[in-house]
C-alpha distance (Angstrom), angle and dihedral (degrees) to the residues before:
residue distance angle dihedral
X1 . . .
X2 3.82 . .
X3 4.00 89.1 .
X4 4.20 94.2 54.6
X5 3.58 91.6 44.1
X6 4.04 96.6 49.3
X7 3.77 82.7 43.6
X8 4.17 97.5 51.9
X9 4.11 87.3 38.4
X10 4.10 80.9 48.6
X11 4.04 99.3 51.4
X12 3.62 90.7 35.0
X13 3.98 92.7 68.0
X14 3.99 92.3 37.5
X15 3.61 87.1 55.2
X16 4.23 91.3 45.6
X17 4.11 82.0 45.1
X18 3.79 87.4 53.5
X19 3.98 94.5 57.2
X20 3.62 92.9 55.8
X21 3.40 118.1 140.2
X22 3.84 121.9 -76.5
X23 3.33 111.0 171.8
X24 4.00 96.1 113.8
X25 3.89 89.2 56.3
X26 4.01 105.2 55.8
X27 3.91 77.0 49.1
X28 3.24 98.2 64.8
X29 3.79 97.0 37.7
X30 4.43 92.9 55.1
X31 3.35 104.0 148.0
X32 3.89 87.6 -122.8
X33 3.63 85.9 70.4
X34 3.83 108.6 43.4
X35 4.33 83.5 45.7
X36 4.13 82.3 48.1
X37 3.89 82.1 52.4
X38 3.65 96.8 45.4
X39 3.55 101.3 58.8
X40 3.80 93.0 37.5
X41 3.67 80.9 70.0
X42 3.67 107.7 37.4
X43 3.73 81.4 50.9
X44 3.92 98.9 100.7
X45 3.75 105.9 31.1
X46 3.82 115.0 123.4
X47 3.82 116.6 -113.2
X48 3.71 114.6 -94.2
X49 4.35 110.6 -93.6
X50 3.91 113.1 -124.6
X51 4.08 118.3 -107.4
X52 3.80 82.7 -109.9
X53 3.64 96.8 57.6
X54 3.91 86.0 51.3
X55 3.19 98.3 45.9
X56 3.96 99.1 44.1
X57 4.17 83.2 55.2
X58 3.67 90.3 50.9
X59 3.42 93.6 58.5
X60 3.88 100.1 39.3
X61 4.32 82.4 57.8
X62 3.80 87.9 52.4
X63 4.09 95.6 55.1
X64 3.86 80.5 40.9
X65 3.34 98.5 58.0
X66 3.93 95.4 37.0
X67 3.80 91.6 56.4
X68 3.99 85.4 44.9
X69 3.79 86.2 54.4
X70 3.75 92.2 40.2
X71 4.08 85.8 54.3
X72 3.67 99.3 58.2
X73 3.69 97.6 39.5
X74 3.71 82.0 59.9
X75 3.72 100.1 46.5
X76 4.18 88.6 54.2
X77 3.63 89.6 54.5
X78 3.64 86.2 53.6
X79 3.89 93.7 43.6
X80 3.88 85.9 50.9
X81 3.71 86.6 53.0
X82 3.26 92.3 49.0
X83 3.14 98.2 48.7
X84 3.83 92.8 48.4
X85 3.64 90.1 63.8
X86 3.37 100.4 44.1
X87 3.88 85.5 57.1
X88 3.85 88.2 49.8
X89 3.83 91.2 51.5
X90 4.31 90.8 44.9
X91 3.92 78.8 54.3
X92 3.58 102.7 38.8
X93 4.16 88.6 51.8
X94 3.78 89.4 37.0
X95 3.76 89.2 63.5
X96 3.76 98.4 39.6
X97 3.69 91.5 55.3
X98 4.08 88.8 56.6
X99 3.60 89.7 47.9
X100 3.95 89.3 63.0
């Protein structure tokens, strides 16, 4: 009997805690002010960029990065090159120094 009646007295002041006052908090959540709030913060984002805008960078960064690709494929053909006639020249001086 001791338990239900500690648990009425119990609920009874949560509920009384629950009907506090609360006028200070719907004042500081007026629509006016959260709105006020809003646009402060909206206030310095860019505008949004058009699809074509997006799309014209995409493809710029493809070509970019074709011709990049292009580019190095080119300069390992001339490193194998290179390195073909620096092989030829090892070989060339190889055999002259045996002729001696």
């Amino acid at each position: 009997m001791k338990k239900i009646a500690l648990l009425a007295v119990s609920s009874f002041a949560l509920a009384l805690a629950a009907c506090g006052d609360s006028g200070n908090a719907s004042e500081d959540a007026m629509a006016e002010n959260v709105e006020l709030a809003a646009d402060e913060a909206m206030a310095d984002t860019p505008d949004p960029v058009p699809a074509d805008a997006v799309a014209t960078a995409a493809e710029e960064a493809t070509q970019s990065a074709e011709s990049a690709l292009d580019a190095a494929e080119a300069a390992g053909v001339a490193a194998e090159e290179a390195a073909a006639d620096a092989a030829a020249a090892a070989e060339a001086a190889t055999a002259a120094a045996a002729a001696e």
